[in-house]
C-alpha positions in Angstrom: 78.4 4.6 10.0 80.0 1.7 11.7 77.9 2.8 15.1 74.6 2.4 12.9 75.5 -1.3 11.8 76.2 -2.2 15.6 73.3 -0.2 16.7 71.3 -2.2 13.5 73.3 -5.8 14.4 72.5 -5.6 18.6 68.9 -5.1 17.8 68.3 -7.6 15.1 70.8 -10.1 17.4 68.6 -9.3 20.6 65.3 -9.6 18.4 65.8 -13.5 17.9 65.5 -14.0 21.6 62.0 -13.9 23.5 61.3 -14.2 27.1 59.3 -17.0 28.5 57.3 -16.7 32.0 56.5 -20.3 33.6 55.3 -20.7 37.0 55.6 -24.5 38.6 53.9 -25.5 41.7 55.7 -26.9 44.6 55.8 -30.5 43.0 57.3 -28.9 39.4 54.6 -29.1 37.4 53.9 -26.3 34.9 51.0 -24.7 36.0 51.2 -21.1 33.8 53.6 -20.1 31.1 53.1 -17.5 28.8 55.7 -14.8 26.9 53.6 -12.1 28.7 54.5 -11.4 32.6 52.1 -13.4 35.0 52.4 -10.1 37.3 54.1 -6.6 37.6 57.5 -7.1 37.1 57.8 -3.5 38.8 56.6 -4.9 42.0 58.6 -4.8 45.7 58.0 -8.7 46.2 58.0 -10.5 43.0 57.9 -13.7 45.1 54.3 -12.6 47.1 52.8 -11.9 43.7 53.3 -15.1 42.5 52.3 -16.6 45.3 49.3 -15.1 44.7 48.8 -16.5 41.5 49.7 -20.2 42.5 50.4 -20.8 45.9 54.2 -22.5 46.9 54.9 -22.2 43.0 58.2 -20.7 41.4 58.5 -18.3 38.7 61.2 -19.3 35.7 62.4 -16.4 33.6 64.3 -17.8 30.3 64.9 -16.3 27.0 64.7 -18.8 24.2 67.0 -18.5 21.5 63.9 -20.6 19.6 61.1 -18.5 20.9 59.1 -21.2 21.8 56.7 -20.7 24.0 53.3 -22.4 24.3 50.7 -20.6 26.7 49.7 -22.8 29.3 47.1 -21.7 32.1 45.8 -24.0 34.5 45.0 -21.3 36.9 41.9 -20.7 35.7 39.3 -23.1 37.4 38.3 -25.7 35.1 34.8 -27.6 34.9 34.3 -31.2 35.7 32.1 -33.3 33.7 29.6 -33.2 36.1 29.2 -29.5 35.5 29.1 -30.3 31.9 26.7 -32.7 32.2 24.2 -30.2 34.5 24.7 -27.2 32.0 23.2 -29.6 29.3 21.1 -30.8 31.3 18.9 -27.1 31.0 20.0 -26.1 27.6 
C-alpha cells in the first residue's frame, strides 16, 4: 500500500513540472520556444539540428515548476507590409 501512495505522490509531484524548449540566436534573443521539442530529441547531434532550425542559436531545456510557457516562433518567414500592401492590391 505504502508503494502505491509513493508511486501515486512521484507522479502527481513530477506532473506539476513541464518542459520548456527555447532556442536563442547568437545575440540571445528568443527566437522559438514551445513545450513541444523543436527537433528529435533521439538524434546523434542535437546541436546540428538546431542549427538547422536557427543558425548560431542555442537550445535551453528547463522545467518550470509554473508551466509557463508561451509559444514563440519567429522562424517562420514573416511578411513585410509591402507584401501586405501587394496582396490587397489584387484582392
Amino acid at each position: 500500500m505504502k508503494t502505491i501512495f509513493a508511486l501515486l505522490a512521484l507522479s502527481v509531484s513530477t506532473a506539476a513540472f513541464a518542459e520548456c524548449y527555447s532556442i536563442y540566436s547568437s545575440s540571445n534573443e528568443l527566437v522559438w520556444q514551445s513545450t513541444v521539442p523543436p527537433v528529435p530529441m533521439n538524434t546523434a547531434s542535437l546541436n546540428a539540428e538546431v542549427q538547422k532550425k536557427v543558425p548560431k542559436g542555442h537550445l535551453v531545456i528547463s522545467t518550470d515548476a509554473m508551466g509557463l510557457c508561451p509559444v514563440v516562433d519567429l522562424t517562420a518567414p514573416r511578411k513585410t507590409m509591402r507584401d501586405k500592401a501587394e496582396e490587397m492590391k489584387y484582392d
